[in-house]
N, C-alpha and C positions, 0 to 999 in steps of 0.2 A: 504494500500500500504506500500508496509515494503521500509527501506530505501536503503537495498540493490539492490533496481534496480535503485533508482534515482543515486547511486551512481556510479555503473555500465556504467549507462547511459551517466555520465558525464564525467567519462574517455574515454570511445566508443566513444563520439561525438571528442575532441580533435581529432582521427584519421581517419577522415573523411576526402574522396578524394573528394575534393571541388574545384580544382584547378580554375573552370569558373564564377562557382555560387558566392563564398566564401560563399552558404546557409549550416553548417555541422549541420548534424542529423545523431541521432543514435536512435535506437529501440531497446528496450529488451520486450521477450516476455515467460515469468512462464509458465512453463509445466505440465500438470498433473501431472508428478512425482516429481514437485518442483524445479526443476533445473531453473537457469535462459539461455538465450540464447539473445547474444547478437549480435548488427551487426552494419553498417554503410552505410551512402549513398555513394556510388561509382559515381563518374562523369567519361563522356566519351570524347571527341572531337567531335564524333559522336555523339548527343545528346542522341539518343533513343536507343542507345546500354549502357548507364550507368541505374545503379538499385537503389531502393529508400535503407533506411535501413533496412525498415520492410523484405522487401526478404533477405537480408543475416543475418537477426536475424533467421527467418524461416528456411530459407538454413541449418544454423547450428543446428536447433533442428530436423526438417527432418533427417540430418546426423547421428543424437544419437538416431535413432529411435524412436521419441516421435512423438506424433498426433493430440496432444490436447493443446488448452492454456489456462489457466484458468487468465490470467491475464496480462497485456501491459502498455508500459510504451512507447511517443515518444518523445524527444527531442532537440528540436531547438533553433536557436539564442534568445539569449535574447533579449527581448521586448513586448511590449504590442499586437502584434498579436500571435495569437495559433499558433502553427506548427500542424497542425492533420493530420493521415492519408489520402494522394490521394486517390481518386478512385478506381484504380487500386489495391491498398494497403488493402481498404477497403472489397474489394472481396477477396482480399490473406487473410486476415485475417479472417473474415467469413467461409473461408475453412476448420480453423481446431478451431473455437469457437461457441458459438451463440450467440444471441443477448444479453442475460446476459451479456457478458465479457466487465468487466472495464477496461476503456483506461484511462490513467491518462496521460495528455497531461503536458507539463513540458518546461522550457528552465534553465538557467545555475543557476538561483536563487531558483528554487523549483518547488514544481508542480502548477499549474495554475488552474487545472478543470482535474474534472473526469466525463467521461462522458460513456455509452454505447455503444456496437457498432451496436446497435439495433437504438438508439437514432442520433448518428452517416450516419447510414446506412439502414433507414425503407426500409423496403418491399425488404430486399437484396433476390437472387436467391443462395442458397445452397443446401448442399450435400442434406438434408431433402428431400429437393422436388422431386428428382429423384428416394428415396426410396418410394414415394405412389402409 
């Protein structure tokens, strides 16, 4: 894990619209062609209309036409609990990796654990299974 996404990470989380939670996270996610893409949790009033950060990490590398991620970085408040991808996150994510790709879970002190998203996410449903 180079430390240019932890670093990335840690400025993206500062700008995090948390106004309810005060939980900020931010995601960066390495694209096959290297670039990073960065994002942030958006909060709503309406709760299920705001998005985690991993989507508007994603959001922005969709937009520069990349498809793949060879690598993830998430980042939350400091402390002794992980911040790891939701559910939901976990399937966004799945969509443009596989089960190799390292997540390296992190909050404002450093990275905490690197983990899978295989390991993360067993027996996920992806693009694979629709190509057999």
């Amino acid at each position: 894990m180079s430390q240019d996404m932890l670093a990335l990470a840690r400025t993206m989380r500062t700008r995090a619209y948390a106004p309810y939670s005060k939980y900020q996270v931010a995601a960066v996610v390495r694209a096959a062609n290297g670039k990073l893409y960065a994002g942030t949790n958006v909060e709503n009033i309406a709760y299920p209309v705001g998005h985690c950060a991993e989507v508007s990490a994603l959001a922005a590398m969709i937009a520069d036409g990349e498809r793949r991620i060879t690598e993830a970085l998430v980042i939350g408040p400091e402390g002794d609990d992980l911040c790891t991808p939701c559910g939901a996150c976990r399937q966004r994510l799945r969509e443009f990796a596989s089960d190799d790709l390292p997540i390296h879970v992190a909050d404002p002190t450093g990275i905490k654990k690197t983990v899978t998203l295989g390991e993360l996410f067993p027996m996920s449903f992806g693009p694979t299974i629709l190509k057999k």
